[in-house]
C-alpha positions in Angstrom: -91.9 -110.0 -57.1 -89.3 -107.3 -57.8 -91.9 -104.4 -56.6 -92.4 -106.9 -53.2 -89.1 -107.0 -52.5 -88.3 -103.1 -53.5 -88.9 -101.6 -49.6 -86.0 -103.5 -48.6 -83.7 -102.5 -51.2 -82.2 -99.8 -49.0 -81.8 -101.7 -46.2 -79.9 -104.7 -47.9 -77.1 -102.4 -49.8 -76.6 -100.4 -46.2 -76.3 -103.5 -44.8 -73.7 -104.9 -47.0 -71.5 -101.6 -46.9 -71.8 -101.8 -43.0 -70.4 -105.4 -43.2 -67.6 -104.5 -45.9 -66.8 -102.1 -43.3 -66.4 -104.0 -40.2 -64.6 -106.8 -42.2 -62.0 -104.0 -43.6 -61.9 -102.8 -39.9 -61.7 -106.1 -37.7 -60.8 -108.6 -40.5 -60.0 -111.0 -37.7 -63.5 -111.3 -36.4 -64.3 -113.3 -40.2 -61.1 -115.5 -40.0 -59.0 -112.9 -42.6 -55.1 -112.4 -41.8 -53.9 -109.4 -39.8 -50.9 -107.4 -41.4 -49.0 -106.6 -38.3 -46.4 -103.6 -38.1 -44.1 -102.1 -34.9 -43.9 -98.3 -34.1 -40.6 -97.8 -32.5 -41.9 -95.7 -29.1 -39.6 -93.6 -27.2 -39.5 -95.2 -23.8 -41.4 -93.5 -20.8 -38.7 -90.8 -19.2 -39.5 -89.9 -15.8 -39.0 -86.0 -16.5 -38.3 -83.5 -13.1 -41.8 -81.8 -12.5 -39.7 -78.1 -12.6 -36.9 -76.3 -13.0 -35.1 -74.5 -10.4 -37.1 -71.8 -8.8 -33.7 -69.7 -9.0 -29.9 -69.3 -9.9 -29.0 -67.3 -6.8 -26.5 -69.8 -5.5 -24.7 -70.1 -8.3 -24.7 -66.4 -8.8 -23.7 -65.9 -5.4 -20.9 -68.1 -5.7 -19.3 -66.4 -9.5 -20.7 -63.2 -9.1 -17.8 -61.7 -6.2 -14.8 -63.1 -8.7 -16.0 -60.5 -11.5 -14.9 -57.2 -11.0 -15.1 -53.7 -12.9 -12.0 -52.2 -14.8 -11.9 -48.8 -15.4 -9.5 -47.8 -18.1 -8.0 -44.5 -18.8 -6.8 -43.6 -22.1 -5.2 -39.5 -23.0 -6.9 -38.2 -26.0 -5.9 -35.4 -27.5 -8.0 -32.5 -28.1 -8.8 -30.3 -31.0 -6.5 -27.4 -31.7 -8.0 -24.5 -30.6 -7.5 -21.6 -32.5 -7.0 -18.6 -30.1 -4.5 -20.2 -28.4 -2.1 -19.9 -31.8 -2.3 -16.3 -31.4 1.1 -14.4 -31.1 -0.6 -12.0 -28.0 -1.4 -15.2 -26.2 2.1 -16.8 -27.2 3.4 -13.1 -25.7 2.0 -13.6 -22.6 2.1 -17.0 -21.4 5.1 -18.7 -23.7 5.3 -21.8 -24.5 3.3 -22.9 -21.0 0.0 -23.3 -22.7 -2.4 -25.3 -21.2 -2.2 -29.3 -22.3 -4.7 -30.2 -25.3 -5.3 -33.6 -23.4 -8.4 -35.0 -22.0 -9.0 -38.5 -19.9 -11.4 -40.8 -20.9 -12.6 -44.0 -19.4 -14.0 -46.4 -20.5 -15.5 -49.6 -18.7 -15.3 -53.3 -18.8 -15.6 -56.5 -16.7 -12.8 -58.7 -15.7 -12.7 -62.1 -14.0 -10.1 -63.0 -11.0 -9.1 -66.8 -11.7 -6.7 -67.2 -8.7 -6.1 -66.0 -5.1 -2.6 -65.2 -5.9 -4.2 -62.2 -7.5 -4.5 -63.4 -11.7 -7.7 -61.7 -13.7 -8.7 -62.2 -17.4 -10.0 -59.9 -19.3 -10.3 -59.5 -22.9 -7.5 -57.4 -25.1 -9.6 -54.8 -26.5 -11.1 -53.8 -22.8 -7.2 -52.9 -21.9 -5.7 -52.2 -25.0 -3.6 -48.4 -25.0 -4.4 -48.0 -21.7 -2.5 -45.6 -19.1 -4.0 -47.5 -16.4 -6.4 -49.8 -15.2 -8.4 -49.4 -12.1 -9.9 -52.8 -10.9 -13.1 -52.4 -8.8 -14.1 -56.0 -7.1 -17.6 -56.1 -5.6 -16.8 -56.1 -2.3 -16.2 -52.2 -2.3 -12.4 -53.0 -3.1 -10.7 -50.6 -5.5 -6.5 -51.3 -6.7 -4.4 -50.6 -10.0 -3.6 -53.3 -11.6 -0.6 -54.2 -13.9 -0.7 -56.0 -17.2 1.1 -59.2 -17.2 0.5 -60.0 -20.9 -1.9 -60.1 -24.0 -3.2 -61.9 -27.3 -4.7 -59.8 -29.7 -5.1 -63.2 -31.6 -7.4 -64.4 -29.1 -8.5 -60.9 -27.5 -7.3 -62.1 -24.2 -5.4 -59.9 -21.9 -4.2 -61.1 -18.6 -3.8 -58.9 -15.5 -2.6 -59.1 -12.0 -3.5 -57.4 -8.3 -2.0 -57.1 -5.3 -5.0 -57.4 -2.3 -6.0 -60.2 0.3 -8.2 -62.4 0.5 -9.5 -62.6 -3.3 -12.4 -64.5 -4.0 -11.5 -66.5 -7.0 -13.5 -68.2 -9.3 -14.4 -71.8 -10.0 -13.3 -72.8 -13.5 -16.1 -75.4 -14.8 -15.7 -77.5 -17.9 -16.1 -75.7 -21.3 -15.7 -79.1 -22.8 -18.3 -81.0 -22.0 -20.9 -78.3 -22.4 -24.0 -78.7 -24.6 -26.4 -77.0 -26.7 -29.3 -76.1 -24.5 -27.4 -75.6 -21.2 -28.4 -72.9 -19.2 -26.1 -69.7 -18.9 -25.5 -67.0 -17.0 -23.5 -63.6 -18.3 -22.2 -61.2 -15.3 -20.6 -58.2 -16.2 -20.8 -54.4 -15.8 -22.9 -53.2 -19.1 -23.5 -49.9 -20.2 -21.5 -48.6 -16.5 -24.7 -49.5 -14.2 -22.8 -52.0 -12.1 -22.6 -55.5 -12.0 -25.3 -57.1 -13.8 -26.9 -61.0 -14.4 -28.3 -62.3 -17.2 -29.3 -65.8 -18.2 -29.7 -67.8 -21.6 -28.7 -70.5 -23.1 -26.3 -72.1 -25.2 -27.3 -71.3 -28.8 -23.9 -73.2 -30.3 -20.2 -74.5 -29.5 -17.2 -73.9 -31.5 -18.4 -70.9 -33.9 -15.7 -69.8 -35.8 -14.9 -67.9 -39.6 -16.7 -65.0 -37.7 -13.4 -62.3 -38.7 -13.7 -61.4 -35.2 -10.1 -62.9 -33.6 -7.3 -64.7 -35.5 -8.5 -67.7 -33.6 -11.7 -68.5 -32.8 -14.0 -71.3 -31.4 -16.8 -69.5 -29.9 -19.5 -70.5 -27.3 -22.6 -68.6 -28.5 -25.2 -67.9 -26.2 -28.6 -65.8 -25.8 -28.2 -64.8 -22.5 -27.9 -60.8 -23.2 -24.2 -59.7 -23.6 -24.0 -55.4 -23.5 -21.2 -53.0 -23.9 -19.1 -53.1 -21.0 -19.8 -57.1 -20.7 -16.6 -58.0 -22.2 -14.3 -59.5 -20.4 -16.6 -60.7 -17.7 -17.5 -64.6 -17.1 -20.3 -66.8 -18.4 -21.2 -69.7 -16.1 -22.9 -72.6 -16.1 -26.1 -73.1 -14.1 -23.8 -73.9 -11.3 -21.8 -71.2 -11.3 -18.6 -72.6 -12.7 -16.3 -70.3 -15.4 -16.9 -71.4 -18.8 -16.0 -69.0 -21.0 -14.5 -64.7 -21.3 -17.5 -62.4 -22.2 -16.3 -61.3 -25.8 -18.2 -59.9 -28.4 -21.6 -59.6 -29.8 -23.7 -59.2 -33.3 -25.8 -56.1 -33.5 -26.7 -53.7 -35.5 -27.9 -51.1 -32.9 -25.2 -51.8 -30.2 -27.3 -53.4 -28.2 -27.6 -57.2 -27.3 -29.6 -59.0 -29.9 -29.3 -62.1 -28.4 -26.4 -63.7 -30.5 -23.6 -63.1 -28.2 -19.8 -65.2 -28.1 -17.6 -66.2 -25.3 -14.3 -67.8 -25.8 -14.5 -71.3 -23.6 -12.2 -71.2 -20.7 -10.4 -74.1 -21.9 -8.3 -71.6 -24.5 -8.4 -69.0 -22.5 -7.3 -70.9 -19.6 -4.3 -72.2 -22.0 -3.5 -68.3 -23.0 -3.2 -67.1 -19.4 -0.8 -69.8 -18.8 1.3 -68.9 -21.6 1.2 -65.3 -20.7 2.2 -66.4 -16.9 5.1 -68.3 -17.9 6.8 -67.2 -21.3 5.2 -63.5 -21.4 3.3 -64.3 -24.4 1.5 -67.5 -26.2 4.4 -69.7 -27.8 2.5 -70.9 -31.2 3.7 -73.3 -33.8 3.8 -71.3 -37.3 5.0 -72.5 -40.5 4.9 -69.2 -42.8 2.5 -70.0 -44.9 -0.7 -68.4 -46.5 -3.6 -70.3 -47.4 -6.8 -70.3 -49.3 -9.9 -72.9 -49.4 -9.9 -75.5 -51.9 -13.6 -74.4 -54.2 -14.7 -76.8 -56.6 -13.0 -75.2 -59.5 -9.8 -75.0 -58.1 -10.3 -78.5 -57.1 -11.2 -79.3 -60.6 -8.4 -77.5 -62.1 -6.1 -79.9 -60.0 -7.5 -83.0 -60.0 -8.7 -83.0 -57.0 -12.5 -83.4 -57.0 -13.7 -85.0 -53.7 -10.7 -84.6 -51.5 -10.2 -82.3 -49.4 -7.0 -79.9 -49.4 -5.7 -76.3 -49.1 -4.4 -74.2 -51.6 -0.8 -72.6 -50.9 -1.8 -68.9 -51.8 2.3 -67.6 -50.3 5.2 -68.6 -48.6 7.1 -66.1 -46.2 11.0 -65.8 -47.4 13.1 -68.1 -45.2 9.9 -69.2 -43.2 9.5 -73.2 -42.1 7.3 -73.6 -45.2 9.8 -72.0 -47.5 13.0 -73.8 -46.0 10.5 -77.4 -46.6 10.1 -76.4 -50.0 6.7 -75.5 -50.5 5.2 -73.4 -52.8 2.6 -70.8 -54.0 0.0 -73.4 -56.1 1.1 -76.2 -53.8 -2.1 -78.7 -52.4 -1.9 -79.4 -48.9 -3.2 -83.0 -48.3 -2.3 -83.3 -44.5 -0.2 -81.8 -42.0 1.1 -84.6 -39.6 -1.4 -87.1 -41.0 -4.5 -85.2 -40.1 -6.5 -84.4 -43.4 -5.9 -80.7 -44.3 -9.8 -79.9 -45.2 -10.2 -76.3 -43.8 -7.3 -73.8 -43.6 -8.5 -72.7 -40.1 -8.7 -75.3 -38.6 -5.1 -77.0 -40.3 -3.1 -73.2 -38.9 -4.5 -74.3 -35.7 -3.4 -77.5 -35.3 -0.2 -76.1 -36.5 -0.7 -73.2 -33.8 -0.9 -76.0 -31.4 2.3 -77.8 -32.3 5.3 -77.3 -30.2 8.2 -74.8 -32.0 11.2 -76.9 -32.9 8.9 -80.0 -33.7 9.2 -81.9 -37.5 5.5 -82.4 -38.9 5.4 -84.5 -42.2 3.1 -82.3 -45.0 1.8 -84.4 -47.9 1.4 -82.0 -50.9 0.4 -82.1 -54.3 2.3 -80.3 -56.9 1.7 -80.6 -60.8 -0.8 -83.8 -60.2 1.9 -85.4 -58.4 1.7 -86.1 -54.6 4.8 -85.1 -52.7 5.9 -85.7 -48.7 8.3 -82.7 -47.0 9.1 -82.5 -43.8 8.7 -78.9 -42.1 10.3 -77.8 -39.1 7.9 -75.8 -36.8 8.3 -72.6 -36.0 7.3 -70.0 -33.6 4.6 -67.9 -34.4 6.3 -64.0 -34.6 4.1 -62.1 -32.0 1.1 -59.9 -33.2 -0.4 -56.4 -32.2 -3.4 -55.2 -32.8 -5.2 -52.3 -32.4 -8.6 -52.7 -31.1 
């Protein structure tokens, strides 16, 4: 019987496994319940087939309000021996030829209003015995320095010509990671140049570059004699100052920083109306809270600033703090980065009372501080 029914043997296990299969597979078909379970799908986006096929409209609409500064600066040359000779002194005196050379250097600038307003950046004009501004249209003028900011690297200048063709200040606000750039300048002296990117990141800062810093970053390629000129958004509207870049050849590596036209916009009008930028100060160094300082002072898990000095007869002295002191909050915002705390205190009008919560010897203390105004800074680039 067993040896009868051995031919089928194969046939009757395959059989079975097939069935297990299908059951596992469409348990539904036998009458077996159905474990259900939702994917959450992205809806359907109806995406534009392309991008545009160009930027020349927008380019054509920022790229006459950047212009070209030449900058002269008198350098003094090496000593030359022969000339300290007593025959030469014999013949010719004291009228010895001048051991001075000019040098110029380039940068980019951009003109913000017809009434004849350009920004630039600080170190483009810094020590300089003149600037010549060259605008695209052929155009060539001296221009005067109305004021600077070696804290931000801004410098703001002013011409005297007709018809100016001012940009369009865009929204550095509301821009977003992704958005398409455009960099115009003059790098490397070869005349007015285009390049595009993107936005790599917004509000970069702790670079060491400026004294105040929320950088846009971008990859759209930023050279030597780029600074000062204007990023612009796709549709050609300012939204930042050409600053600075990371490299270590000189060259643009693609990591290149623009300070958003919203602070620069704030500078120039400082600089119009006062001379300078009026900033809240309250004479105070400070350092971050690490985790063993916050330790030491019972502080672990809230954020604060360590008082590392106090400038004699400052607002923070004539308040009553002191070196060791925790900074809580200033004005009820939490003080959790020194930065950005001597920022918002930047931003604070002089003459106004802020409240400072503190903590000294584990005890928490309010004060009341007085803002003051930020002494003004030079720099040399």
């Amino acid at each position: 019987m067993i040896n009868a029914l051995r031919p089928y043997g194969w046939p009757l296990v395959a059989g079975v496994l097939i069935a297990l299969l299908i059951i596992q597979r469409y348990p539904q078909w036998v009458g077996m319940p159905v474990e259900e379970y939702h994917l959450q799908e992205a809806p359907v986006a109806i995406l534009p087939e392309r991008g545009p096929h160009s930027y020349a409209d927008a380019v054509s609409a920022a790229a006459p309000a950047v212009a070209n500064l030449y900058t002269t600066k008198v350098v003094a040359k090496a000593e030359v021996p022969m000339l300290k000779d007593p025959m030469f002194k014999r013949f010719f005196g004291d009228n010895l030829p001048r051991q001075r050379r000019m040098e110029s250097s380039l940068g980019s600038a951009v003109i913000m209003s017809p009434e004849g307003y350009l920004l630039t950046n600080y170190h483009v004009t810094a020590n300089s015995e003149q600037i010549v501004v060259a605008l695209k249209d052929g155009r060539e003028t001296l221009a005067t320095v109305v004021g600077s900011d070696p804290e931000t690297d801004l410098a703001v200048l002013r011409i005297d010509l007709a018809n100016l063709p001012a940009i369009t200040v865009g929204h550095s606000d509301s821009i977003r990671v992704g958005d398409v750039t455009l960099a115009i300048g003059n790098p490397f002296g070869v005349g007015q140049t285009v390049t595009m990117g993107i936005i790599s990141a917004t509000g970069r800062n702790q670079l060491g570059l400026n004294t105040y810093e929320d950088f846009i970053q971008t990859d759209a390629a930023i050279n030597r004699g780029n600074s000062g000129g204007a990023l612009v958004d796709a549709r050609g509207n300012l939204i930042g100052i050409n600053t600075a870049i990371i490299s270590e050849t000189g060259g643009s590596q693609g990591i290149g920083f623009a300070i958003p036209i919203k602070l620069a916009r704030d500078v120039m009008d400082s600089i119009i109306q006062h001379g300078q930028v009026i900033r809240g100060w309250l004479g105070v160094e400070v350092q971050a809270l690490t985790p063993e300082l916050a330790e030491s002072f019972g502080q672990r898990g809230r954020p604060g600033i360590v008082v590392a000095g106090v400038y004699k007869d400052g607002p923070a002295a004539q308040a009553g703090l002191e070196p060791g002191d925790v900074i809580l909050s200033i004005a009820g915002e939490p003080a959790s980065d020194g930065r950005t705390s001597m920022n918002q205190v930047a931003r604070t009008r002089p003459g106004d009372s802020i409240k400072i919560v503190i903590l000294r010897n584990g005890e928490e203390k309010t004060l009341r501080a007085e803002v003051g105004m930020r002494p003004p800074v030079t720099a040399t680039p």
